[in-house]
C-alpha positions in Angstrom: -1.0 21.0 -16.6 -3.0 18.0 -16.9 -2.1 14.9 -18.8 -4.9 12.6 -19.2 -4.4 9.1 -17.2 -1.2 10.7 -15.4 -1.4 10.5 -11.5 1.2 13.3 -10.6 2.4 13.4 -7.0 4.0 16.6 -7.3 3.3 19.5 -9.9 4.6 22.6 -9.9 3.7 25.1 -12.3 4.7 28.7 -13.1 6.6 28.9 -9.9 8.7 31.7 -8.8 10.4 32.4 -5.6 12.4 35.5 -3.8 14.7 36.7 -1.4 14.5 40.3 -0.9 13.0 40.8 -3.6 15.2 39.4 -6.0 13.7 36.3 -8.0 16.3 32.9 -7.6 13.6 30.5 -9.5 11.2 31.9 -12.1 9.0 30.2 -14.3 9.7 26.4 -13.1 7.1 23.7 -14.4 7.8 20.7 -12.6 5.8 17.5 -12.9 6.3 13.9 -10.7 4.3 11.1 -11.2 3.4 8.8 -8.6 5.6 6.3 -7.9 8.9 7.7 -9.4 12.1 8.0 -7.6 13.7 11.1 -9.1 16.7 13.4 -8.1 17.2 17.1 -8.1 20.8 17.4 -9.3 22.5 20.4 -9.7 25.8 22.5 -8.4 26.0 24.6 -5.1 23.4 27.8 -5.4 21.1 26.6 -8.1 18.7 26.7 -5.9 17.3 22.9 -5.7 16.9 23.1 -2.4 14.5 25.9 -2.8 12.3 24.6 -5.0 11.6 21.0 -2.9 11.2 24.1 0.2 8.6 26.4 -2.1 7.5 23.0 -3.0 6.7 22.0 0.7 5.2 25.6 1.6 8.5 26.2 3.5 9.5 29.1 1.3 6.8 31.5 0.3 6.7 31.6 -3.8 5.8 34.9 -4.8 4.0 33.7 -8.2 3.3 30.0 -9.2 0.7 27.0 -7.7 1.8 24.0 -6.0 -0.2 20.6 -5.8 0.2 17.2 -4.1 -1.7 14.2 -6.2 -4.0 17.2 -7.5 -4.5 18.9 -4.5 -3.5 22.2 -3.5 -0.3 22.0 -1.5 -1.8 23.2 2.0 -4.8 20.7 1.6 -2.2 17.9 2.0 -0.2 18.9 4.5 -0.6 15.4 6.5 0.6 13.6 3.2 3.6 14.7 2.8 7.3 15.1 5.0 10.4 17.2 4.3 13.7 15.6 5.8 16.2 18.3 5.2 20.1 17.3 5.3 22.2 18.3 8.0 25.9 18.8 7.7 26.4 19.5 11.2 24.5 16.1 12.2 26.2 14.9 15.5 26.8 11.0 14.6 27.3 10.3 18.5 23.4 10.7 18.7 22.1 7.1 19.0 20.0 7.2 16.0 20.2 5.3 12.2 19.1 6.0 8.9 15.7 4.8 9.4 15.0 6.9 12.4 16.3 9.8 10.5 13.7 9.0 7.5 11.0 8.1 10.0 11.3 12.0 11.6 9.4 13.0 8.2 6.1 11.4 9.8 6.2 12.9 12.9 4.5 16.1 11.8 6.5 18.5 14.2 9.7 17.7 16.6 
């Protein structure tokens, strides 16, 4: 999945992912480069939120490979952050859109 002189921050190859045994993703080839602002766009239950969680070694994929700049995915665990939205966010909590962003580097809450 290499392209020669391409940085990729995210690749995903051959990735497929299960609940209960029945597949939701198969086959997805997914490649980033560095630097790239990029959304995952699609409607309720396509499953885009779990691809970036079997991206992030949230969700376990039961075929596929996962790397971060070239790495495998659990080699990099300290490079990367998952901010997941909440719905049910109470706004009364004293807290902006930077703190929110800035939880992703924390590690663990």
């Amino acid at each position: 999945m290499q392209d020669a002189g391409k940085e990729w921050a995210l690749e995903v190859e051959d990735l497929t992912v299960a609940y209960a045994d029945q597949p939701v993703l198969w086959d997805v080839d997914l490649q980033v480069p560095a630097g790239v602002k990029m959304a995952i766009i699609g409607p309720n239950g396509a499953c885009k939120s779990t691809l970036v969680k079997a991206a992030m070694g949230l969700v376990r994929p039961v075929a596929g490979e996962v790397r971060i700049f070239g790495r495998p995915r659990e080699s990099a665990r300290g490079q990367i952050a998952y901010v997941p939205q909440r719905a049910t966010l109470s706004w009364d909590f004293p807290t902006d859109v930077l703190d929110v962003v800035t939880m992703g580097t924390y590690g663990r809450l």
